[in-house]
C-alpha positions in Angstrom: -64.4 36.1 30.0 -66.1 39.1 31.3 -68.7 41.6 29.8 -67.1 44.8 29.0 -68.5 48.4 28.7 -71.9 50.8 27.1 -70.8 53.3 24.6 -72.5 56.3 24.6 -74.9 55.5 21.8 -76.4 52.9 24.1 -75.5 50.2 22.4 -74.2 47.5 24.5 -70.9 46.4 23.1 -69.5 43.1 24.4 -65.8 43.0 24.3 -63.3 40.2 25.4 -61.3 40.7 28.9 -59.4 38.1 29.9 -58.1 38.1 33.6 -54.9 39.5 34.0 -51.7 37.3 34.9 -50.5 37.8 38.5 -47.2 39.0 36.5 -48.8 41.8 34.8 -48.2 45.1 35.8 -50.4 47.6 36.8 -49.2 50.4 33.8 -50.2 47.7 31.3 -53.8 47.1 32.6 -53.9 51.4 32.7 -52.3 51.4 29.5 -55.5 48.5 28.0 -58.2 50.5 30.0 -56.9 53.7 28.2 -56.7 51.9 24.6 -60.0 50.5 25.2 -61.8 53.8 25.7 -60.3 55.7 22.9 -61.2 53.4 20.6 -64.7 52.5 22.7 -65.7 56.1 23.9 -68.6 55.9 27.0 -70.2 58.4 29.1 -72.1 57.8 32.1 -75.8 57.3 31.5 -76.6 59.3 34.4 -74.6 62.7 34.4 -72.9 62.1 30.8 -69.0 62.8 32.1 -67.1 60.2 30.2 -66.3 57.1 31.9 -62.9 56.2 32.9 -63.0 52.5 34.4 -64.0 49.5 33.0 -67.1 48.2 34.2 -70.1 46.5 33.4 -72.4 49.2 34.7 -72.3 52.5 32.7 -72.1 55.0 35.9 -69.9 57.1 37.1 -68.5 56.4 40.7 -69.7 59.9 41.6 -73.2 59.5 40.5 -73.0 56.1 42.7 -71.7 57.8 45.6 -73.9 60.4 45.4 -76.8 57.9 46.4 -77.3 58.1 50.0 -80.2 56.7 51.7 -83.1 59.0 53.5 -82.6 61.0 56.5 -84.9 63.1 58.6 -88.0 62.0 60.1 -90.6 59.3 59.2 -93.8 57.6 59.6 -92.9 54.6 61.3 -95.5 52.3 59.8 -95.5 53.7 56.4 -92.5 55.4 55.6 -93.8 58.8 54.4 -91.5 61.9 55.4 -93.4 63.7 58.6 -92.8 67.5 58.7 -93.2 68.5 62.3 -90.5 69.5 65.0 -92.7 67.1 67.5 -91.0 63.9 65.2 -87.5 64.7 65.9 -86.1 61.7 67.8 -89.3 59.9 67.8 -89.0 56.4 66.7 -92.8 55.7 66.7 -94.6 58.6 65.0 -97.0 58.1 62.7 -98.4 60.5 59.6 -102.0 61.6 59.9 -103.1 58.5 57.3 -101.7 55.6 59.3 -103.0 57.0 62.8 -106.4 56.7 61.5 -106.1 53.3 59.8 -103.4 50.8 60.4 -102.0 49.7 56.7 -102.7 46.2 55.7 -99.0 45.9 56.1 -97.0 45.8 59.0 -94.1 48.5 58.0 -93.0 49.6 55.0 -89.2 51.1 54.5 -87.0 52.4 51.6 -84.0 53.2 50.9 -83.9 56.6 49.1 -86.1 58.6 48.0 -87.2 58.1 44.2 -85.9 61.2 42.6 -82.5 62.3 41.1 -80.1 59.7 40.4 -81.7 56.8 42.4 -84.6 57.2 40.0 -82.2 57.5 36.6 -80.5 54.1 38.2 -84.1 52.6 38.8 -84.7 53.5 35.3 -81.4 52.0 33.6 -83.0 48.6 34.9 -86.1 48.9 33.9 -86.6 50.7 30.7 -83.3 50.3 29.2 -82.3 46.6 30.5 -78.8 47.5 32.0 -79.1 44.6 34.3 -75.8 45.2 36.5 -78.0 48.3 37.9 -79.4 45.3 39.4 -76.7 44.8 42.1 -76.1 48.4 43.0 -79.8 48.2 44.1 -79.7 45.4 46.0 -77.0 46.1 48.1 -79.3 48.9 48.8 -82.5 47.0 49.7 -80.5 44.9 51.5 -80.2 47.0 53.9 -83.7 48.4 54.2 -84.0 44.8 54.8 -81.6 44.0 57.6 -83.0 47.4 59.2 -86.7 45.5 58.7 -85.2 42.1 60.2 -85.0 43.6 63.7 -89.1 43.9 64.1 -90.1 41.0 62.4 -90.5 37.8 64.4 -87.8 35.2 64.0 -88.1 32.0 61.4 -88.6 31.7 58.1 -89.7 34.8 55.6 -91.0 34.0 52.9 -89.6 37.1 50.2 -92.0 37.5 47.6 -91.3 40.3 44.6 -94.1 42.2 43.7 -95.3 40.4 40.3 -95.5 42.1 36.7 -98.2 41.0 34.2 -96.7 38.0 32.3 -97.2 40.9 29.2 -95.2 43.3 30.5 -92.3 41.0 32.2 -92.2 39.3 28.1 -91.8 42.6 26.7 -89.1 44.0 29.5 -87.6 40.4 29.4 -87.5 40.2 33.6 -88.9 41.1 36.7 -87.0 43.7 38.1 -88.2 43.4 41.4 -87.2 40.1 41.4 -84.0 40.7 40.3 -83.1 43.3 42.7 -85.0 40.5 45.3 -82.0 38.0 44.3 -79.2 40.4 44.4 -80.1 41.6 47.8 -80.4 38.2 49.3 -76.9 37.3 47.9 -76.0 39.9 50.0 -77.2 38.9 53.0 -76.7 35.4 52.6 -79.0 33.9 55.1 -81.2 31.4 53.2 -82.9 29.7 56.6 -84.0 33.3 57.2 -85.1 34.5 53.6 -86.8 32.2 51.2 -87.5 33.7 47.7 -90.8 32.6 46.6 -90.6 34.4 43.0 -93.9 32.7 41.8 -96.4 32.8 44.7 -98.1 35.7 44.0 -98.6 36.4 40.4 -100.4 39.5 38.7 -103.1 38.2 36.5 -104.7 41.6 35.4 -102.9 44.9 33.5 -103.8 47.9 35.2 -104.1 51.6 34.0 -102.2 54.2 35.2 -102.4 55.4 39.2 -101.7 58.8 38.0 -104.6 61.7 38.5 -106.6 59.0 40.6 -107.8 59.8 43.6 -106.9 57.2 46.8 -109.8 55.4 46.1 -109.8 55.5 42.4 -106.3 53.7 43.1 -107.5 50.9 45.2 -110.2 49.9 42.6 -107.5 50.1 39.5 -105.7 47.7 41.9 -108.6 45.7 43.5 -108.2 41.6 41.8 -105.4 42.7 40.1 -102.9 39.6 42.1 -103.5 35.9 43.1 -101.6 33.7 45.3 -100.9 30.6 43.2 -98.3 28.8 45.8 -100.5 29.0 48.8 -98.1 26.9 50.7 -95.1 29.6 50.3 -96.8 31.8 52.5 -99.6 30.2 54.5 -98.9 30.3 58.1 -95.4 32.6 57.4 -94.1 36.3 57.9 -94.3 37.7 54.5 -91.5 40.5 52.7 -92.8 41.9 49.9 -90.4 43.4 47.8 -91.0 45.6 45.0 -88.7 48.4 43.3 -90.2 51.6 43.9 -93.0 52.7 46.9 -95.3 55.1 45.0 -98.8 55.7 47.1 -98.7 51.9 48.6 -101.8 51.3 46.8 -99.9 48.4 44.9 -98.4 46.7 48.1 -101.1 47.4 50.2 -103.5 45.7 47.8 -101.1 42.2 47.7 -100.4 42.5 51.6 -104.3 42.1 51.5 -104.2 39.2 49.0 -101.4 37.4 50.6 -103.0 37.7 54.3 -106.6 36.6 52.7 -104.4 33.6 51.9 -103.5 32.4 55.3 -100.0 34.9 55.2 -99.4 36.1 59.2 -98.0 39.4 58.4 -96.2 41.4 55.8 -93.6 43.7 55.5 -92.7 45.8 52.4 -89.2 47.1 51.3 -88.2 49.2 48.8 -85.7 50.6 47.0 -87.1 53.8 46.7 -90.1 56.0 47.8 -91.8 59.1 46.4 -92.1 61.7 49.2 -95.1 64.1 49.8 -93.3 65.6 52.7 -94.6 69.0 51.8 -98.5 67.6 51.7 -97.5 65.3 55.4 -98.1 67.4 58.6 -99.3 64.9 61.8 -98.6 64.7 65.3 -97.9 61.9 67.9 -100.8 60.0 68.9 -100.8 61.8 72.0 -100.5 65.3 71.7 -103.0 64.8 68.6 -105.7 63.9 71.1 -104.6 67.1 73.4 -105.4 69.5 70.5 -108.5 71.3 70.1 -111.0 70.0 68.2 -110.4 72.6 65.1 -107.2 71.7 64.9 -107.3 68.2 64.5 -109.4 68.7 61.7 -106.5 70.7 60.0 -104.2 68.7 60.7 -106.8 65.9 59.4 -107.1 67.8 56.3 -103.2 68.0 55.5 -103.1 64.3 56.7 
């Protein structure tokens, strides 16, 4: 048995499929899917064009394809987009923020940036509990992961989901970092290299919304806000921290700090997605920053 389709009033409808017989034609399974939909109408949750294939995720395969993951140039410890013709082909710039003080994490990647229909699929998960949007995204943190694998030292990682308060994760029903962690490691399928460690790090404090906080209003919202209750999952190890969505790193930055206070080597964040400032990110490389004149390192400061 398999779960069918969403109609379009949201409503999750559950409908019996039984595995076709190897002697049934392809006309007749057409011929079902076609039945199925008129009686069971659907649209997809993300553009609203009506959906034409069964399937347990209610998306079209345009709005999936349409996903692509970032391209241009990027702060190579943080991630942020960099706009400045120096970056282009540079694998080691760094925005203005992370050339004056190294993150408490090693690197930090994402997949796409958190706008358009990346964000509405993000969503499906979290706020309206279409778990199949699950896989989608970790196919693609699976591979901000594999591009992450090449810099981090070899051994055992322990991968640890950034944690929800146990109030919010009872009213949502999961942790949709943590599922996205399991669906990308199904994908890679290399358990002496990844071990999920779900419960080492748990969030024992609610926090208020980062929005209209300055950066330092944002690392005091954050500031006791985890605890490492498994110290032995990540003393002594490489640590990937996984979470859904990079926002200002205030969240990941704040357990990278909690994890390495608790014996953790190193950290490494992936994401699904990120929000770009690229418009508010002008830097330089390292060393034509220290070539410029004073005055303009202080612009560029300010911007950075």
């Amino acid at each position: 048995m398999r779960e069918a389709v969403f109609s379009s009033s949201e409503f999750r409808i559950r409908a019996a499929e039984t595995p076709p017989a190897n002697y049934l034609l392809p006309w007749a399974k057409n011929a079902a899917a076609s039945l199925f939909f008129t009686l069971f109408p659907a649209d997809c949750r993300i553009c609203g064009a009506p959906l034409v294939e069964i399937s347990r995720l209610p998306v079209c395969h345009a709005c999936l394809e349409s996903l692509r993951p970032l391209a241009g140039s990027f702060c190579s410890i943080c991630g942020e987009a960099l706009f400045s013709p120096a970056f282009i082909d540079r694998g080691d710039a760094r925005c203005g923020l992370c050339q004056r003080a190294h993150p408490l994490f090693e690197r930090a990647a994402a997949y796409g940036s958190y706008d358009g229909g990346l964000r509405d699929l993000i969503h499906l998960l979290k706020y309206r509990q279409v778990r199949p949007a699950a896989n989608v995204l970790g196919r693609m943190l699976s591979e901000v992961i594999t591009g992450l694998d090449t810099v981090i030292p070899a051994g055992g990682l322990a991968v640890i989901p950034v944690p929800l308060h146990q109030r919010k994760r009872a009213q949502r029903g999961f942790n949709q970092s943590e599922l996205i962690a399991r669906a990308a490691l199904k994908v890679l399928g290399k358990a002496e290299r990844f071990q999920l460690s779900p419960d080492a790090l748990v969030r024992q404090r609610e926090t208020g919304s980062q929005i209209g906080l300055t950066r330092h209003q944002r690392r005091e919202n954050m500031r006791g806000a985890f605890r490492v209750v498994e110290a032995g999952a990540v003393q002594g190890k490489n640590v990937l921290l996984v979470d859904d969505v990079f926002t200002t790193g205030t969240t990941v930055s704040e357990c990278a700090r909690v994890l390495r206070k608790a014996g953790a080597n190193a950290v490494w964040v992936a994401t699904v997605a990120r929000t770009l400032k690229v418009v508010e990110v002008f830097a330089v490389p390292e060393k034509i920053q220290e070539e410029a004149p004073a005055e303009d390192r202080m612009a560029m400061a300010a911007h950075g």
